[in-house]
C-alpha positions as CSV (number, residue, x, y, z in Angstrom):
1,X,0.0,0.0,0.0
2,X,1.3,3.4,-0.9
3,X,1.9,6.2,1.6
4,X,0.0,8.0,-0.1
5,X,-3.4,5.8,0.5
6,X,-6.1,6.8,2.7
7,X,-6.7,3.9,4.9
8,X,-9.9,2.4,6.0
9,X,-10.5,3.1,9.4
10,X,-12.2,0.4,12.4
11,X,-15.3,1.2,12.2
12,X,-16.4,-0.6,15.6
13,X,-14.2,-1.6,18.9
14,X,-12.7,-5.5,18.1
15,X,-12.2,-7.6,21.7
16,X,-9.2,-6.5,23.2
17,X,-6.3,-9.3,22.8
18,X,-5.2,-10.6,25.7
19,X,-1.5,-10.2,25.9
20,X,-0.8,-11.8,29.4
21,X,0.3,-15.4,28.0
22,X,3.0,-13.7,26.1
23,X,6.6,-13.9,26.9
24,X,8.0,-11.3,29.0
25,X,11.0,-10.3,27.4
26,X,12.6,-7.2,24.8
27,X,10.7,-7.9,21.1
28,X,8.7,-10.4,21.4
29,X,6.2,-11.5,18.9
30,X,2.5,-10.2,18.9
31,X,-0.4,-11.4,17.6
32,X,-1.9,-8.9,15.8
33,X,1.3,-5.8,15.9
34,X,0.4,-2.7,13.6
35,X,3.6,-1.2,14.0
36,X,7.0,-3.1,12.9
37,X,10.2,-2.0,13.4
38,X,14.2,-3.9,13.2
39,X,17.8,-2.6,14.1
40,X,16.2,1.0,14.1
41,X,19.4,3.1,15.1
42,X,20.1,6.6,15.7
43,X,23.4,7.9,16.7
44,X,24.5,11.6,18.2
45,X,28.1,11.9,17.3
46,X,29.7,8.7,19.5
47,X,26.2,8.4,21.5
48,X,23.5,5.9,20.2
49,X,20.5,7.7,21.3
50,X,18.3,4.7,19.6
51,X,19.1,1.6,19.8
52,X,16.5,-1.4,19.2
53,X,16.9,-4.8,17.5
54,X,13.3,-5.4,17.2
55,X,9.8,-3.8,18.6
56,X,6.2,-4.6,17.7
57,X,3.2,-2.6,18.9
58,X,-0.1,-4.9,19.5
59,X,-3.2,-3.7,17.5
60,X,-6.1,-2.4,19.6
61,X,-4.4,-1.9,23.2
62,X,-2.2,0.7,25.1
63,X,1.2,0.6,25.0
64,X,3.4,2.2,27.7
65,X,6.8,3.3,26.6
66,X,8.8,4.1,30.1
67,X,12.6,4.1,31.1
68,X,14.3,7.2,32.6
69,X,15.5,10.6,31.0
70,X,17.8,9.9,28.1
71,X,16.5,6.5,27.6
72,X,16.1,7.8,24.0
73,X,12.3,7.1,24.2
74,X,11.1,10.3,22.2
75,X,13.8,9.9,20.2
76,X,12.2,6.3,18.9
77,X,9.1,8.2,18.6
78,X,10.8,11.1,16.2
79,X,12.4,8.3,14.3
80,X,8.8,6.3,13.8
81,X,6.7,9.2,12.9
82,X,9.5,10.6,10.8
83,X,10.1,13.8,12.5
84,X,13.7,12.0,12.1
85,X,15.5,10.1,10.5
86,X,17.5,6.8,11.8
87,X,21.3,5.9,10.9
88,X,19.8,2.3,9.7
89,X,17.1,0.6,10.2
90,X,13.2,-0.5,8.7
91,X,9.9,-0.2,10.7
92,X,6.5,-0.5,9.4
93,X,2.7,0.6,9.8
94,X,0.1,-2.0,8.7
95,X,2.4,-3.4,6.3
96,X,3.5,-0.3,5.1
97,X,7.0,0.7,5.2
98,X,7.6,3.8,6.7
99,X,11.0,4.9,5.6
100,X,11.9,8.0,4.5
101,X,8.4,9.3,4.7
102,X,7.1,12.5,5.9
103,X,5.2,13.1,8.7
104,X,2.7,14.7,7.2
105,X,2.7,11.1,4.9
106,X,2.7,9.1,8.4
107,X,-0.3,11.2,9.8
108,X,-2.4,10.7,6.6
109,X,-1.7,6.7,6.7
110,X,-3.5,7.3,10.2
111,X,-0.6,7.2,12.5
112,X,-0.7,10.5,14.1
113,X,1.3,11.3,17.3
114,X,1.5,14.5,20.0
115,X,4.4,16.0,21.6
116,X,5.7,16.4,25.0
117,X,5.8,20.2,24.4
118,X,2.3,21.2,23.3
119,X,2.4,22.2,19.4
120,X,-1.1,24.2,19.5
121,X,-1.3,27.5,17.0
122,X,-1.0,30.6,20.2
123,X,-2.3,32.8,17.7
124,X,-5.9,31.1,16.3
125,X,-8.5,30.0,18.0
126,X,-9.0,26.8,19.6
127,X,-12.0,26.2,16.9
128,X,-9.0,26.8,13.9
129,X,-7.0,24.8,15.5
130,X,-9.5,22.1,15.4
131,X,-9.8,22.6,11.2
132,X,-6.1,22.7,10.7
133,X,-6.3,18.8,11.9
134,X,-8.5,17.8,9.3
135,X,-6.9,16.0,6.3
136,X,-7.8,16.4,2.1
137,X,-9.3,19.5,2.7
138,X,-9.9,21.6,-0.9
139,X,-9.8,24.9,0.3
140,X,-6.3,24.3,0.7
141,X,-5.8,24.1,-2.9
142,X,-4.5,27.5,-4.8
143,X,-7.1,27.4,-7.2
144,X,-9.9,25.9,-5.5
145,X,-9.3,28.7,-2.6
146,X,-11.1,31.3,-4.4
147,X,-14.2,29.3,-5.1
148,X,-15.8,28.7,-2.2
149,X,-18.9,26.6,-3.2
150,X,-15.8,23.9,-4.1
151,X,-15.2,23.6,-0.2
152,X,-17.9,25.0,1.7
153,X,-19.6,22.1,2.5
154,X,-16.4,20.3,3.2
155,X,-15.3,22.9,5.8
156,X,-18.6,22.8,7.3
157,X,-18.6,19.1,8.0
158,X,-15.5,19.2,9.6
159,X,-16.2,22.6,11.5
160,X,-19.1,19.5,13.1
161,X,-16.7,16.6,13.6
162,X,-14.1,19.5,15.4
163,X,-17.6,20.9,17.7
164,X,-18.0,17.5,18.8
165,X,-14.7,16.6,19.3
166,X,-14.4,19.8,21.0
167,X,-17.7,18.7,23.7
168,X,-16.1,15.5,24.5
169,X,-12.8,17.0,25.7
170,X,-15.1,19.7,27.7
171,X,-13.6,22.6,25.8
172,X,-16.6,23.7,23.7
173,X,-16.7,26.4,26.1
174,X,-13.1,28.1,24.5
175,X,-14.4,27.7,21.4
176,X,-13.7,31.1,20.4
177,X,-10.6,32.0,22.7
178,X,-7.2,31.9,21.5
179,X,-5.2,28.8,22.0
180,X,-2.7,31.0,24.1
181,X,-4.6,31.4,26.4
182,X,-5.6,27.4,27.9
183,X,-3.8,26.3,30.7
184,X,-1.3,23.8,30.3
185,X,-3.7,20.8,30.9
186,X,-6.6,22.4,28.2
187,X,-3.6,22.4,25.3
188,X,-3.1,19.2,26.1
189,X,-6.6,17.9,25.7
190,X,-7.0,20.5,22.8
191,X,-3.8,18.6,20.9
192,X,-5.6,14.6,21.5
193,X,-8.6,16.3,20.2
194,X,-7.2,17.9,17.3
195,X,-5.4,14.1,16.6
196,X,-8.9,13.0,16.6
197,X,-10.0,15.3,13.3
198,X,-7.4,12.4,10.8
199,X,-9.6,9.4,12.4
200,X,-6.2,7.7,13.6
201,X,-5.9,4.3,14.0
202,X,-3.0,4.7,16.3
203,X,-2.2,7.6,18.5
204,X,1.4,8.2,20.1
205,X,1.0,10.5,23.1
206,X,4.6,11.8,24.2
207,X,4.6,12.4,27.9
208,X,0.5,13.2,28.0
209,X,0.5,14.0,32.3
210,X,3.8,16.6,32.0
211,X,2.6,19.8,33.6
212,X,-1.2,18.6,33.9
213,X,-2.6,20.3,36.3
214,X,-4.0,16.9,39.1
215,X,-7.4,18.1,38.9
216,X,-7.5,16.9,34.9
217,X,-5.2,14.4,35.0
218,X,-8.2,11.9,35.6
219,X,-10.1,13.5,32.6
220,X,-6.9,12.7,30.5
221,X,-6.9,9.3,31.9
222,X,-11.1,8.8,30.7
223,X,-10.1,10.0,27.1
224,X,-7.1,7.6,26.9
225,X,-8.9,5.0,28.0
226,X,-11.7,5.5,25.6
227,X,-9.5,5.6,22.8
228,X,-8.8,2.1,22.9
229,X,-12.5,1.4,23.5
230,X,-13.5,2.8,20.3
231,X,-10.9,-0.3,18.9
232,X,-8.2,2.3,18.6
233,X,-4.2,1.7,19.3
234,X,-2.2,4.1,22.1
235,X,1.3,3.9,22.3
236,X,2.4,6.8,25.0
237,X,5.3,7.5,26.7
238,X,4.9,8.6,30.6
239,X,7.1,8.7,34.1
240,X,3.7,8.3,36.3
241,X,3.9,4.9,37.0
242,X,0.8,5.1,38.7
243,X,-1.1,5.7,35.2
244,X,0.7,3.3,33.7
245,X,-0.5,0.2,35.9
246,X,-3.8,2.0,35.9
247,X,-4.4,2.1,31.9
248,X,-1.5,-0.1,30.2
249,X,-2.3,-3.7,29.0
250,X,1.5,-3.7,27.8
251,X,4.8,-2.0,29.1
252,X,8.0,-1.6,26.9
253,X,10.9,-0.6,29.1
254,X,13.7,1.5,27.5
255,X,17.2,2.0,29.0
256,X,20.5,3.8,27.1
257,X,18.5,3.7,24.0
258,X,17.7,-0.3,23.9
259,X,14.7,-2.6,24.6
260,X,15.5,-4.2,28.2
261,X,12.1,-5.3,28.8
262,X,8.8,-5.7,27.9
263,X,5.7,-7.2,29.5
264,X,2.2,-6.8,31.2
265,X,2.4,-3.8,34.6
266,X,3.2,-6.2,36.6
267,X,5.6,-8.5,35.3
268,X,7.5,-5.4,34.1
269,X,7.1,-3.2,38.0
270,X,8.7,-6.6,39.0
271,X,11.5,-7.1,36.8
272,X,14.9,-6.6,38.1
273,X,16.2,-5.0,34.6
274,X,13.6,-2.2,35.0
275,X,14.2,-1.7,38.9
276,X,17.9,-1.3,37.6
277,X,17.5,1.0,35.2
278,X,15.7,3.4,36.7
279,X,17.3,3.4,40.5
280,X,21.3,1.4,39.6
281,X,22.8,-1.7,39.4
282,X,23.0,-1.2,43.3
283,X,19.9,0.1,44.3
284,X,19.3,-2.4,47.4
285,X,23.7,-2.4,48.1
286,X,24.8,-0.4,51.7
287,X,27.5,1.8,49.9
288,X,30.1,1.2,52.5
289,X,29.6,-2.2,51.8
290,X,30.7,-1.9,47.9
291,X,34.8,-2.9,47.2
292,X,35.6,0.7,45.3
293,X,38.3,-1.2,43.7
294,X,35.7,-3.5,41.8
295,X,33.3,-0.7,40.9
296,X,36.5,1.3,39.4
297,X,36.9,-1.7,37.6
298,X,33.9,-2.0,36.1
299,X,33.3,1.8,35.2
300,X,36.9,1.4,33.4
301,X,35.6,-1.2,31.5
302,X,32.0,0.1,30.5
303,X,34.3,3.3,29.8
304,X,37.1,1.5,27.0
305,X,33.6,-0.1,25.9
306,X,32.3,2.9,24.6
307,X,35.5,4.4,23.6
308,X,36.2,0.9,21.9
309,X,33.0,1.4,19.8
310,X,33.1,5.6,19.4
311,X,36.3,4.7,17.6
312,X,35.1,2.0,15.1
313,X,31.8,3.8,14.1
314,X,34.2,6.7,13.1
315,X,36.8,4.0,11.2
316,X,33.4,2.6,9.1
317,X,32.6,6.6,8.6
318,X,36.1,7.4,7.5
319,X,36.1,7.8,3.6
């Protein structure tokens, strides 16, 4: 299928697979994945932000991505949507091989995603910023613009869907106030809603509680939540552990750019790679316990490690 195509959307909410007999361990196979993606790699001078051998996203659930800062989780996000582009590397959507297209291609394939920095229009109105979202529309067109019975109808349609939109997420009453001016919770809600106007398959939240103010952070959680009831696919990154046990049915843990587990809430909240990565190797030690000759050992040799392999991604870069 061409990136180009306009795909047919689920029209009704399938059973929710149940993804607790799988194997608890980095890339393992799904049942149903819509997203595909192999030896995806992105390096930063000697630094390899991205790092994964192999990463499927089940259809029709939500998908935690957690690990700590640097763990190069929006970075894999960039890379999928095509905000960026990896060293090496295939991943796919639906069968559809996403390399080297745009994002604007990505979004239109219905695979749209938000940002942790909110990305509304200051300037327009929450009601335009609604519109903007909407895909195909022939008022864009130079010629078409000054011909408005060619697009009238069309931009009355989705002036509905963006009204409705806009009632579910409780922010019908901004309609007419400028984007500017929402807190920092109501441009979040105003950005899933505005994800909403391309029909998406899957949505990608990056970081959807940062800055939420607590009293809508349950109203965040309800909209999540019913996007996979509708039989759409959430994949979201997030540090709140407690919303992730409360609406995951799937966890992928990143560390130093790699996969280092994967798992339902509660096989990953249990698994020692995951306790390591986000509190050390020696979380649980009594420091005066610790032989400082052994752990200057081992930072010596995780430090000629990365020197060792700084210095031959620059020999296979040397001309």
């Amino acid at each position: 299928m061409s990136a180009d195509t306009e795909p047919a959307r689920p029209s009704a909410a399938a059973p929710r697979p149940d993804l607790s007999g799988l194997e608890p361990r980095p890339g393992v196979p799904k049942p149903d994945p819509i997203v595909k993606g192999d030896g995806i790699r992105r390096t930063f001078g000697g630094l390899a932000a991205v790092d994964v051998e192999h990463i499927e996203i089940q259809r029709g659930v939500i998908t935690a991505l957690i690990g700590p800062n640097g763990a190069g989780k929006t970075t894999l996000f960039n890379l999928l949507t095509g905000f960026d582009m990896p060293d090496s590397g295939e991943w796919s959507f639906n069968g559809t091989s996403l390399q080297r297209v745009a994002p604007y291609k990505v979004a239109r394939l219905g695979m749209v995603r938000t940002f942790q920095l909110t990305k509304v229009l200051a300037k327009l109105t929450v009601i335009e910023n609604m519109r903007l979202g909407a895909t195909g529309q022939r008022g864009e067109k130079f010629w078409s613009a000054a011909l408005p019975f060619l697009w009238r109808s069309q931009e009355e349609s989705n002036t509905r869907r963006a009204d409705d939109l806009l009632a579910r997420f409780k922010l019908d009453a901004k309609r007419e106030d400028f984007a500017g001016s929402l807190s920092g919770g109501q441009r979040k809600l105003l950005e899933m809603a505005r994800a909403l106007m391309v029909d998406p398959e899957l949505i990608m939240l990056d970081e959807p509680m940062a800055g939420v103010n607590p009293a809508l952070k349950q109203s965040l959680l309800g909209h999540v939540k019913s996007l996979r009831d509708e039989g759409r696919t959430v994949l979201f990154v997030e540090h709140d552990m407690d919303m992730v046990r409360d609406i995951s049915d799937w966890v992928i843990v990143m560390a130093q750019g790699q996969i280092v587990a994967e798992g339902t809430p509660s096989e990953v909240m249990s698994n020692p790679a995951v306790i390591d990565a986000y509190l050390g190797a020696h979380h649980d030690t009594d420091l005066t316990e610790l032989d400082e000759h052994e752990l200057e050992s081992e930072a010596e040799a995780e430090l000629n490690h990365e020197t060792s392999t700084t210095a031959d991604e620059h020999r296979k870069d040397a001309p």
